[in-house]
Each structure stands twice: as C-alpha cells, then as structure tokens.
matplotlib code that plots the C-alpha trace (Angstrom):
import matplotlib.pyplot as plt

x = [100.6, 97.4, 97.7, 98.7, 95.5, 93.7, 94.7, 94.1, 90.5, 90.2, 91.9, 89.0, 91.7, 90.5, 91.8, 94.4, 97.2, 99.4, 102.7, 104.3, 107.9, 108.6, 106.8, 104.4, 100.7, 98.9, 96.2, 93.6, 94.0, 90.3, 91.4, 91.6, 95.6, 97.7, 99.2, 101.9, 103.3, 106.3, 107.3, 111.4, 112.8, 115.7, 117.7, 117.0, 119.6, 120.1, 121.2, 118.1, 115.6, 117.9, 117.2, 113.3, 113.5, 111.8, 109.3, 108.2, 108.2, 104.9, 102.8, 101.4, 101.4, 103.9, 103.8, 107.0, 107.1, 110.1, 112.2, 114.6, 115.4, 118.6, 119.0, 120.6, 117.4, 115.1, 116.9, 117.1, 114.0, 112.6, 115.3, 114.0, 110.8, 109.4, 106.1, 104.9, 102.9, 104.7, 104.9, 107.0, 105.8, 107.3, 106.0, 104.4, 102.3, 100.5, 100.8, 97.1, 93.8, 94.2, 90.5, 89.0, 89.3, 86.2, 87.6, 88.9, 86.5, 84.7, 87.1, 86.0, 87.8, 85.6, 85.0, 86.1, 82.1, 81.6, 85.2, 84.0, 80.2, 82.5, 84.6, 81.7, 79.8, 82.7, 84.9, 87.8, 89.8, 93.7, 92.6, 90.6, 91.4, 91.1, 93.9, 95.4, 99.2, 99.8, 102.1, 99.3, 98.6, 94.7, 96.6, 98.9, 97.0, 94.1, 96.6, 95.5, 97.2, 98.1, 94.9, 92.6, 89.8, 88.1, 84.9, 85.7, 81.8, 82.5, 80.1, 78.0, 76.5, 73.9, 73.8, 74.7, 77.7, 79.3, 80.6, 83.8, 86.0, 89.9, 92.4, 95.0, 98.4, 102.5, 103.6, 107.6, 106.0, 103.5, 106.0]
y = [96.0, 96.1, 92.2, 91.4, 93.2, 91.3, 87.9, 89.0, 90.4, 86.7, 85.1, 87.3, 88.9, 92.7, 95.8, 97.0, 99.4, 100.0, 101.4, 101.9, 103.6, 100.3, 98.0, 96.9, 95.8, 94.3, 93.1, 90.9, 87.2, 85.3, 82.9, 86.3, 86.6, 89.5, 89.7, 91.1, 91.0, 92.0, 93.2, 92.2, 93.3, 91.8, 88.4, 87.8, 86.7, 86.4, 89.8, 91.3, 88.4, 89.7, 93.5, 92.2, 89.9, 92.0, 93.2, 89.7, 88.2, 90.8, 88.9, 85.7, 85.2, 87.0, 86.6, 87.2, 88.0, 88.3, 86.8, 85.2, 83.9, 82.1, 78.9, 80.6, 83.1, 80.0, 78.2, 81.3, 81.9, 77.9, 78.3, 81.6, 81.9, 78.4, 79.8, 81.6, 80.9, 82.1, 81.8, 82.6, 83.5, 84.4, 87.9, 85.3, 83.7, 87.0, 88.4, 87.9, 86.6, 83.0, 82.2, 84.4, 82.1, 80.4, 77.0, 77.3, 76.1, 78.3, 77.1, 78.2, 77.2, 75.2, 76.1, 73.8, 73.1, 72.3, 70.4, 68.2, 67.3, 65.8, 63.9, 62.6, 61.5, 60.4, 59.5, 60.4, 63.4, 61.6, 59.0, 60.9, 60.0, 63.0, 65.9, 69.0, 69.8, 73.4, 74.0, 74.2, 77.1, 77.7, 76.5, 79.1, 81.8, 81.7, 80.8, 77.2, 75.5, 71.9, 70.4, 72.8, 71.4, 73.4, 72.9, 72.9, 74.1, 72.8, 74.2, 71.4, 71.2, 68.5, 69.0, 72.5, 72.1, 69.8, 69.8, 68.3, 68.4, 68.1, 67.8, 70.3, 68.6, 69.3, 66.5, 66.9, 66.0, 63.2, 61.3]
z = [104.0, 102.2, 101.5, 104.9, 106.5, 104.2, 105.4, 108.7, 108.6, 106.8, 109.8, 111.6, 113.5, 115.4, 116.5, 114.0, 114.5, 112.0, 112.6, 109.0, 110.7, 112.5, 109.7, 112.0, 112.7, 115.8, 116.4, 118.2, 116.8, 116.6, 119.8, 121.5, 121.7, 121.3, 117.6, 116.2, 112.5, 111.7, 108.0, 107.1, 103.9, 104.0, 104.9, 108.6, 110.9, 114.7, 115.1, 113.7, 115.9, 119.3, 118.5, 118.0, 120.7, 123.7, 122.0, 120.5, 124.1, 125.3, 122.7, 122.4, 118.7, 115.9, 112.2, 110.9, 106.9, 105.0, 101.7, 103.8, 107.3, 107.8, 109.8, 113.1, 113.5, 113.0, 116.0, 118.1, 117.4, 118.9, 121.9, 123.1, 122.1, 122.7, 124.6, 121.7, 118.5, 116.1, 111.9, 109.3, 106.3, 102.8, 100.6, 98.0, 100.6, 101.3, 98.0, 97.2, 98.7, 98.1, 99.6, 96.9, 93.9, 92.6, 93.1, 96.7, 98.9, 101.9, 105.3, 108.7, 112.0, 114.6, 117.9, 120.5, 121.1, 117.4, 116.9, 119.5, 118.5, 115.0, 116.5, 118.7, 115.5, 113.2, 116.2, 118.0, 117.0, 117.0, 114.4, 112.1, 108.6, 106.8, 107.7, 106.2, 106.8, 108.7, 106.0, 103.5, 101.3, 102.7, 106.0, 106.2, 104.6, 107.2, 109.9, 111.0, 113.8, 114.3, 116.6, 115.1, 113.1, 109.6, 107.8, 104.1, 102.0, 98.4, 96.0, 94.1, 90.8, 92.2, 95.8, 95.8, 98.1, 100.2, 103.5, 104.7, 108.0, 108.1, 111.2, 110.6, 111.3, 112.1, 109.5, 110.7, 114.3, 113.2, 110.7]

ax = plt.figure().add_subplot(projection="3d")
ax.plot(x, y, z, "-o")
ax.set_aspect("equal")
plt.show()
C-alpha cells in the first residue's frame, strides 16, 4: 500500500483514506475527480468486478491493481463501466518509484491554459510529431491520459536541462 500512495502523491492526488479491511484507498485525483483504488490479490474475473460493481459506479476514476484479470472482467468492465476512467495496473508497475531514478526525466502534466499556449507556438495539438503511448511506463506510473500533454525537464551537461513536450496517445485507437 506504501508503493501505491507513493504513485499517487506523485500523480498529486489528495485526501487519502485508507481502508486496509476492504484493500482500499480514495482519494482526490489532481483533475479534481473522485478516486478510488482497488488492491486484488488474486486472478480477477467477472464475478469478483459484479460484487465491486456498485461501488465503482459512485466514482469517476478507479485504479484497479492486481496479478491477473481475465478477459470476461476486462469486457464487463468496458460494457458497464464505459463512463468511467478507469486503469488496470499490475503489482510490478507500482512496485517502486519509477520517477526517482537519476536518468528519468522530471514530467509534469499541463494545464489546459499551458497545453494550449504549445500547441499555439509549435502548432496544432492532433498533428504534433512527438507523442508518448498511455501505455508507457512514466505514462502509467504518473497516470497520463490519452489528450493530455507533459513537459519532459532533461538534465543537461551544457545547457543544464532541456525541455521537451509529448502528446500522450491510445496507440490501439490511433493505429
């Protein structure tokens, strides 16, 4: 649980409450949604996403983390779910702080404000050369969306450090 707090206060999520009996935490996501992640331990199936099911409908966004979902509970999951944000994550995706490493770059999320001064001065947003797929490492980790925009800070022996922009993308959707 530990880990997963961690890439949330990363994510710059708010208001945690952990509830350790149900393997829970929520949370206040940084676009200001309700949040709620869910801990499995086992192989998930439809008949553990339908006992879930009314809770994951009150909140906008769920993080599901677990060593296995089968197929079904993936598909039950787009059919009833549709309306909400939700990712799947496996235990080795949160296992440690994967931004803390001295060669990963510094990414922040732009605002819409600052997403659209870039794409006014390098041009418009849906042809922007440079992307980064939502299935990512970094991408996941800090829980980047397709549309979103990031300012990667390299450090720089010469210039000090460097500052780049990348589209996040859904590469199954774009292909």
């Amino acid at each position: 649980m530990n880990n997963i707090a961690c890439m949330l206060k990363k994510r710059l999520y708010s208001d945690f409450k952990v509830d350790k009996n149900k393997q829970t935490i929520t949370c206040k996501t940084n676009r200001n949604e309700t949040c709620v992640v869910l801990l499995c331990d086992m192989k998930v199936g439809v008949s553990y996403m339908k006992t879930w099911f009314s809770i994951l409908n009150k909140f906008d966004h769920f993080i599901l983390v677990g060593p296995s979902f089968s197929f079904q509970s993936i598909q039950y999951l787009n059919q009833n779910l549709s309306k909400i944000y939700y990712e799947i994550l496996h235990p080795d995706d949160v296992c440690f702080d994967k931004t803390s490493h001295y060669y990963v770059p510094q990414y922040r999320l732009l605002n819409q404000k600052e997403k659209y001064d870039i794409c006014k001065k390098y041009g418009d947003q849906s042809k922007f050369p440079c992307m980064i797929s939502k299935k990512d490492a970094i991408a996941k980790y800090m829980g980047f969306r397709p549309g979103d925009m990031v300012e990667i800070k390299c450090s720089s022996l010469i210039s000090g450090y460097s500052v780049y922009y990348r589209q996040i993308i859904d590469i199954s959707s774009s292909v």
